[in-house]
C-alpha positions as CSV (number, residue, x, y, z in Angstrom):
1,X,-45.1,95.0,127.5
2,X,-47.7,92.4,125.6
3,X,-46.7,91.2,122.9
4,X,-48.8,92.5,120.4
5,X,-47.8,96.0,122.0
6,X,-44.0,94.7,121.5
7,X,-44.7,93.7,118.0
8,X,-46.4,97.6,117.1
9,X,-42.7,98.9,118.9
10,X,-40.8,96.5,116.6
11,X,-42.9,97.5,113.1
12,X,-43.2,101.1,114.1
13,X,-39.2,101.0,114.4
14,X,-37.0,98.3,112.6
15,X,-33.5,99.1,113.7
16,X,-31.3,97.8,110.9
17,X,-27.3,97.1,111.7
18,X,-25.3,99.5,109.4
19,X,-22.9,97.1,107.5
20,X,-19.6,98.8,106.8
21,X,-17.7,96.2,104.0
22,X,-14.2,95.2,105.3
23,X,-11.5,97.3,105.1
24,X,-7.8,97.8,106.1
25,X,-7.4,99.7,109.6
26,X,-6.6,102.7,108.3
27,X,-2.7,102.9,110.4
28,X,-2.1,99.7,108.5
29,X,-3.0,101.4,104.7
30,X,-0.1,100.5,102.4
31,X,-1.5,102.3,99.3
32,X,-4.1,104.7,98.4
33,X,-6.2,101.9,96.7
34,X,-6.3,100.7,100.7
35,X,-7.0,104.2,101.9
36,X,-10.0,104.8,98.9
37,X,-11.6,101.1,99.6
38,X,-11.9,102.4,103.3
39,X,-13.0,105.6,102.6
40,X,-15.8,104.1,100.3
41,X,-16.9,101.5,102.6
42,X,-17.5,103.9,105.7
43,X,-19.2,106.5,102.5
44,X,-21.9,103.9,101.9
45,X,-22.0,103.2,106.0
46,X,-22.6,106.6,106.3
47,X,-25.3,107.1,103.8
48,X,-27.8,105.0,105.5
49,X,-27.3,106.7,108.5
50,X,-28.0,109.9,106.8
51,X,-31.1,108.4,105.3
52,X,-31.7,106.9,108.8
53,X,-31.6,110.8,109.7
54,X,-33.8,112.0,107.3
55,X,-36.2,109.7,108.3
56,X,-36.2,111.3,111.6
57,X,-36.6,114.9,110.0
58,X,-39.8,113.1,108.3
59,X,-41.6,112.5,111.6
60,X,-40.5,116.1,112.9
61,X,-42.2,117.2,110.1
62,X,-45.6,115.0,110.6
63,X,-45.2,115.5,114.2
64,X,-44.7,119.5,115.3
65,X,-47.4,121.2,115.4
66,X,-46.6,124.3,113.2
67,X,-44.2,125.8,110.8
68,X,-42.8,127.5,113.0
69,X,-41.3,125.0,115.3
70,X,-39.4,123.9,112.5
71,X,-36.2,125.7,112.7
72,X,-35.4,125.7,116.6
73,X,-32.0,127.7,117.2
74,X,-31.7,125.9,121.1
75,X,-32.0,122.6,119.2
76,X,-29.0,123.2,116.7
77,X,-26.6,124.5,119.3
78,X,-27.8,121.5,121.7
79,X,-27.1,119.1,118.9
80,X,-24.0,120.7,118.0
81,X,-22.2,121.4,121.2
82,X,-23.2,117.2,121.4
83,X,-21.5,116.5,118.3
84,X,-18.2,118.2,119.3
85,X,-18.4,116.0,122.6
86,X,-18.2,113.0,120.3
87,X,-16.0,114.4,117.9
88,X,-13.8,115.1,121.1
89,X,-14.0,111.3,122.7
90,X,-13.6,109.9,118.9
91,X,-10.4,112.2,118.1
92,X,-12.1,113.4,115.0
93,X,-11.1,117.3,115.0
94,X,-13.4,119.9,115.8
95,X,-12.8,122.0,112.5
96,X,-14.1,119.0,110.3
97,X,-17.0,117.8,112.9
98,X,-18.6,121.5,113.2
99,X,-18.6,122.7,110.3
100,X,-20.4,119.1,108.6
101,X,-22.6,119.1,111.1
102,X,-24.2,123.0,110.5
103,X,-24.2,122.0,107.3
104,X,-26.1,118.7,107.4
105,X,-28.6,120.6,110.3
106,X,-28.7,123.4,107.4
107,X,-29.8,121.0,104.8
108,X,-32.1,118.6,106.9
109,X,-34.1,121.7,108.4
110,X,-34.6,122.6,104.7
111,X,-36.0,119.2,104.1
112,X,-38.4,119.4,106.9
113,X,-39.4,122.3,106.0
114,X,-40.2,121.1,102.5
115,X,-41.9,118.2,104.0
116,X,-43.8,120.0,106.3
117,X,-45.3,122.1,103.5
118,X,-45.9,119.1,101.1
119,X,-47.5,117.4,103.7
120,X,-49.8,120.3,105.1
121,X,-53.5,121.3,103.2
């Protein structure tokens, strides 16, 4: 790769490291202002990866090629049956992993939807 095709790559797509602030492991918590700093911490962590996310809903939505190739039920159990793979390997239990990730699928095929039709004549 030249580098002027290296520097479109790297402009095109600036991967930013998603701080998470220190905080206590959570099996060494003592009190529940340990368990809250924690919990807000990875809360702000995970917002810019849900805003990393949207950004990738964004494209779908400048990139397919009609309406209706918006909602895609193949994709959704794909990503899904992916997510409870990870939710397995990470010990983070099925009945919270599912049920967030419908929900966030739910929400960010309503947003490309919306941006698909904002962004159509």
């Amino acid at each position: 790769m030249s580098w002027s095709a290296r520097s479109l790559a790297e402009t095109l797509h600036k991967p930013q490291i998603v701080a998470v602030d220190a905080r206590v492991d959570p099996a060494a918590c003592r009190s529940m202002d340990d368990v809250r700093h924690g919990v807000d911490a990875l809360d702000r962590a995970l917002v810019a990866l849900l805003a990393e996310r949207q950004r990738y809903m964004d494209a779908a939505a400048r990139i397919k090629p009609d309406r209706d190739a918006v909602h895609d039920d193949a994709r959704i159990e794909d990503v899904v049956t992916k997510v409870l793979a990870a939710a397995q390997a990470h010990h983070l239990s099925p009945d919270i992993a599912e049920p967030v990730w419908r929900t966030l699928i739910d929400r960010c095929i309503a947003h490309e939807f919306a941006t698909y039709d904002r962004t159509r004549p």
